[in-house]
C-alpha positions as CSV (number, residue, x, y, z in Angstrom):
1,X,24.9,86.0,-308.7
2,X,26.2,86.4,-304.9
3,X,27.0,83.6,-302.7
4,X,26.8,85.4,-299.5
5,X,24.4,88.7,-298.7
6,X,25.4,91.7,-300.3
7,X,27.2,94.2,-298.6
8,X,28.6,91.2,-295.7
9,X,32.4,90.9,-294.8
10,X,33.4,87.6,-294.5
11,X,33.5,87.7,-290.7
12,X,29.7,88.9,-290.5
13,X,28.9,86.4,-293.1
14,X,30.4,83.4,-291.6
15,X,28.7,84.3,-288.2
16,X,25.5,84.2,-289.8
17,X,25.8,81.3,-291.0
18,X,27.0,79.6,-288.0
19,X,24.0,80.9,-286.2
20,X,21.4,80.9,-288.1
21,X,21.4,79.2,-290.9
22,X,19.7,76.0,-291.1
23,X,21.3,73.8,-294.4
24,X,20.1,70.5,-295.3
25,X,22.6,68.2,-295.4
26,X,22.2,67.9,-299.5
27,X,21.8,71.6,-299.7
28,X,25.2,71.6,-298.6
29,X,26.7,68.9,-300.6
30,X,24.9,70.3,-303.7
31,X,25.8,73.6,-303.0
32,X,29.6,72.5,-302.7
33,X,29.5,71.1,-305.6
34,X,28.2,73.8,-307.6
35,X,31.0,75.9,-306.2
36,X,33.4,74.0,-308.1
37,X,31.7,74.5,-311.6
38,X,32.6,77.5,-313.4
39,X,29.4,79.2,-313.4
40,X,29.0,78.9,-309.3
41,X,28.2,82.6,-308.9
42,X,24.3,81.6,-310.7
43,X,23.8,80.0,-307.5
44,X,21.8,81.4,-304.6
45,X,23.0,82.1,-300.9
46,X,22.2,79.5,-298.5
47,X,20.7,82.7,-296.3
48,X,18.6,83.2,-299.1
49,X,17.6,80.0,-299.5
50,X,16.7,79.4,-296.1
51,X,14.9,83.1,-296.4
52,X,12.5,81.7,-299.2
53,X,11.8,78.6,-297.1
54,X,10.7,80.6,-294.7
55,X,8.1,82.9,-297.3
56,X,7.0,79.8,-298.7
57,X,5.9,78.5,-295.5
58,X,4.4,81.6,-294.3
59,X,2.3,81.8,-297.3
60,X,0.9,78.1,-296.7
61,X,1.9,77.5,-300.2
62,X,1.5,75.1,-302.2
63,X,1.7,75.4,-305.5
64,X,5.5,77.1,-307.0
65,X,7.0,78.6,-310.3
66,X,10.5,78.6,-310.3
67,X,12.3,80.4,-313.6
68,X,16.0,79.6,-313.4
69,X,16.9,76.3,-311.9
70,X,20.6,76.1,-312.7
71,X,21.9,73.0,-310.5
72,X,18.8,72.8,-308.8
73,X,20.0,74.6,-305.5
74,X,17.2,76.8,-305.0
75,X,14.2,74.2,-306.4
76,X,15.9,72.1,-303.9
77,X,15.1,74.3,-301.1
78,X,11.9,75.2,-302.1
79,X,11.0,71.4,-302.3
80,X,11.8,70.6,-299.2
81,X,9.8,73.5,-297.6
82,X,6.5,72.4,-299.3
83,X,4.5,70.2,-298.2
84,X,4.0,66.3,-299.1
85,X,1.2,67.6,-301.5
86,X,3.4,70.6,-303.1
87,X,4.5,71.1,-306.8
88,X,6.9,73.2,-308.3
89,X,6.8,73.8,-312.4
90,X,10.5,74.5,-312.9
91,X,11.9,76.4,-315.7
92,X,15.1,76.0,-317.7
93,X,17.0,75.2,-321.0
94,X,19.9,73.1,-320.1
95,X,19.9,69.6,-319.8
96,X,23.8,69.8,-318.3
97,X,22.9,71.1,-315.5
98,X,19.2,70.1,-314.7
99,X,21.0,66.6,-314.7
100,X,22.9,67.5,-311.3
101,X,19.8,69.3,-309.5
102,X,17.7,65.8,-311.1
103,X,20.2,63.9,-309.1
104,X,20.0,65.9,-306.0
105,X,15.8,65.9,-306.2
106,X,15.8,62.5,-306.3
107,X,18.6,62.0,-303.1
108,X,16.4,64.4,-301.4
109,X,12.8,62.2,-302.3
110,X,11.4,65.2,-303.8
111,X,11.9,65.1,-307.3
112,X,7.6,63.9,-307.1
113,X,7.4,67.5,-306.6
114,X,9.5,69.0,-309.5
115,X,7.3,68.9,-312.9
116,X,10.5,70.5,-314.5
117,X,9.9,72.0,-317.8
118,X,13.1,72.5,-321.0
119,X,12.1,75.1,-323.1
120,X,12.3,78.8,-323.0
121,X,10.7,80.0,-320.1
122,X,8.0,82.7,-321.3
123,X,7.3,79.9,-324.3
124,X,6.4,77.7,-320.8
125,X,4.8,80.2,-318.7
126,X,2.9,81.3,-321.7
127,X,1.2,77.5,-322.2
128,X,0.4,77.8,-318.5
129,X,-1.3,81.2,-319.0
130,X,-3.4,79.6,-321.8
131,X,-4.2,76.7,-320.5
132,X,-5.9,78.3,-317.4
133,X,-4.0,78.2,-314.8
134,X,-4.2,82.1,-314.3
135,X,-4.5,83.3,-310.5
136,X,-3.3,79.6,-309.3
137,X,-0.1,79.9,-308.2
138,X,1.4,80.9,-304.1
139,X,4.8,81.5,-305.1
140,X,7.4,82.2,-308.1
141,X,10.8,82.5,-308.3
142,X,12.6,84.4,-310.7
143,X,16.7,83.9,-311.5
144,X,16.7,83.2,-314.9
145,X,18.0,85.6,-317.9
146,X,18.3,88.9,-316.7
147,X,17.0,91.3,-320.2
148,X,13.4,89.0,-319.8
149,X,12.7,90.0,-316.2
150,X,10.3,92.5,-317.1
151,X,8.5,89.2,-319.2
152,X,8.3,87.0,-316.5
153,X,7.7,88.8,-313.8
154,X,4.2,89.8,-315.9
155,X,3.5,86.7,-316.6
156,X,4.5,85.2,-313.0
157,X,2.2,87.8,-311.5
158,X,-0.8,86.6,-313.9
159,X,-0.3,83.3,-312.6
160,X,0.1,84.2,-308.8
161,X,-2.9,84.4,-307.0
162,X,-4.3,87.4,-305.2
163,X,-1.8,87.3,-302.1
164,X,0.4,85.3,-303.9
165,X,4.4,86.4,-304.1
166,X,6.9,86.8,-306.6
167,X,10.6,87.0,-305.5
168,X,12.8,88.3,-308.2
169,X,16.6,87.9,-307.9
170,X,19.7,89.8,-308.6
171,X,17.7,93.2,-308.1
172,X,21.4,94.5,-306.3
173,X,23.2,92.9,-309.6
174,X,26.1,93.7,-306.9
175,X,25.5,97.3,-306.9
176,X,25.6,97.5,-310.6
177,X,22.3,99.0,-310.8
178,X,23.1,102.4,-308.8
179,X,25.0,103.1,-312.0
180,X,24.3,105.4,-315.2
181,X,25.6,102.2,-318.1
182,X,24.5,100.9,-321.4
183,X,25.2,97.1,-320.2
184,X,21.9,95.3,-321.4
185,X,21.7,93.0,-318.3
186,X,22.3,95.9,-315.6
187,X,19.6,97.9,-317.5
188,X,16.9,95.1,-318.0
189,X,17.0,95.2,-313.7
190,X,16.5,98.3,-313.4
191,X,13.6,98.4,-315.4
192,X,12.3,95.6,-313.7
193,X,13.0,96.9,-310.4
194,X,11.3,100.6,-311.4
195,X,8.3,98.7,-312.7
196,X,7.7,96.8,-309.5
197,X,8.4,99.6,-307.6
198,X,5.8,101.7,-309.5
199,X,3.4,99.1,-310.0
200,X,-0.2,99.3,-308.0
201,X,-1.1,95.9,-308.7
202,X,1.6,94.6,-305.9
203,X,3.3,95.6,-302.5
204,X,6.8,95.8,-303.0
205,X,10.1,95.2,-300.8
206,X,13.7,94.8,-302.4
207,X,15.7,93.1,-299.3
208,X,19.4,93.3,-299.6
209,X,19.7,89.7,-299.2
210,X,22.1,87.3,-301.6
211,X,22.8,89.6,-304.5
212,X,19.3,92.0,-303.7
213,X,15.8,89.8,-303.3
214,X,12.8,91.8,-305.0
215,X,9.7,90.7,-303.5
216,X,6.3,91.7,-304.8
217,X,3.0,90.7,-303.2
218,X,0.2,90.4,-305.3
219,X,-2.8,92.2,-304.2
C-alpha cells in the first residue's frame, strides 16, 4: 500500500523515476487518477510495476493470475508486457472500481487479454484448481486481502507451473511486520512471509521494492 519504494526519500524517489522508469502513457493517466480516489494507497508503484513487466518477460510468460485488481493499475501493466497471445484471469469483488481499470483496458487494446473474474478470489482460484488447470500458470500476482495470503499464495502456487513465479505484495506492510502486534492484517503477512520463507517447494526473495515484493519461484 506504497506509492513509491520503501525506505526512498522523495529526492531518491523522484530521480528514479526520472531515470529509469519507463510509464505508459495510460499507466500514468490511470495512475493519476487513482491518486485522487480515497483508497490510492491500494495502488502499486510505478517502479514496481515496471519491475513485474520486467519478470513477466523474463519468464516468457504467458499465461497470468492476478488477485487484487483495484483500478486496474497493475493488470494494466502486466497486459501490456504479455504478448498478443497472453491472458490474465483477474480477481476481484468490486464492480466500482473494476469499471475504471475496464475503461483503461480497453484505451489500452488489451482488455482481449483480461478474462476478469467478480467473486471471492479463493471461490475463483478454487474453480480453476478443479477444473484442471493445475501446474498451467507463468505468473501470479497477489495484492488482494491481506488475512487470505496464506490461501492464495497455496492455491496460486498449485496453479503455477514448475518455474513459474508468484509475487506477493505488501510483504514490508511499511515496516509493520518487524513488530510484536495483535493487528490481524500485519500478522496474516507475517505468516505468509515465514511460510514462503520456510517453504521447500519454492526459492524465495522478499525485494524491498513498492511497500516489500515477495517473490517465490516454484521449483
Amino acid at each position: 500500500m506504497s506509492n513509491k519504494s520503501y525506505g526512498l526519500s522523495e529526492a531518491e524517489h523522484h530521480y528514479l523515476l526520472k531515470t529509469t522508469v519507463r510509464e505508459h502513457p495510460l499507466l500514468t493517466e490511470l495512475r493519476e487518477e487513482t491518486m485522487a480516489m480515497p483508497m490510492a494507497r491500494m495502488q502499486i508503484a510505478p517502479e514496481q510495476a515496471q519491475f513485474m513487466q520486467l519478470l513477466v518477460n523474463m519468464l516468457g510468460a504467458t499465461q497470468c493470475i492476478e488477485v487484487g485488481v483495484f483500478t486496474g493499475y497493475s493488470t494494466l501493466a502486466t497486459a501490456l508486457a504479455l504478448p498478443a497471445a497472453g491472458r490474465i484471469t483477474a480477481c476481484d469483488i468490486s464492480e466500482e472500481y473494476t469499471a475504471v481499470a475496464r475503461r483503461y483496458w480497453e484505451k489500452a487494446g488489451v482488455d482481449y487479454k483480461v478474462d476478469l473474474r467478480l467473486a471471492p478470489a479463493s471461490e475463483t482460484l478454487g474453480a480453476m484448481i478443479t477444473s484442471g488447470e493445475r501446474d498451467y500458470y507463468d505468473f501470479a500476482f497477489i495484492d488482494a486481502d491481506k488475512e487470505n495470503y496464506a490461501l492464495y499464495y497455496e492455491q496460486c502456487l498449485i496453479l503455477l507451473r514448475p518455474g513459474g513465479l508468484i509475487a506477493i505484495d505488501n510483504a514490508l506492510w511499511d515496516g509493520r511486520v518487524a513488530e510484536d502486534t495483535d493487528d490481524e492484517e500485519t500478522r496474516a503477512i507475517q505468516a505468509v512471509n515465514t511460510l514462503v520463507g520456510e517453504d521447500d517447494r519454492v526459492e524465495c526473495s522478499l525485494v524491498p521494492i513498492g511497500d516489500g515484493l515477495l517473490l517465490a519461484r516454484k521449483l
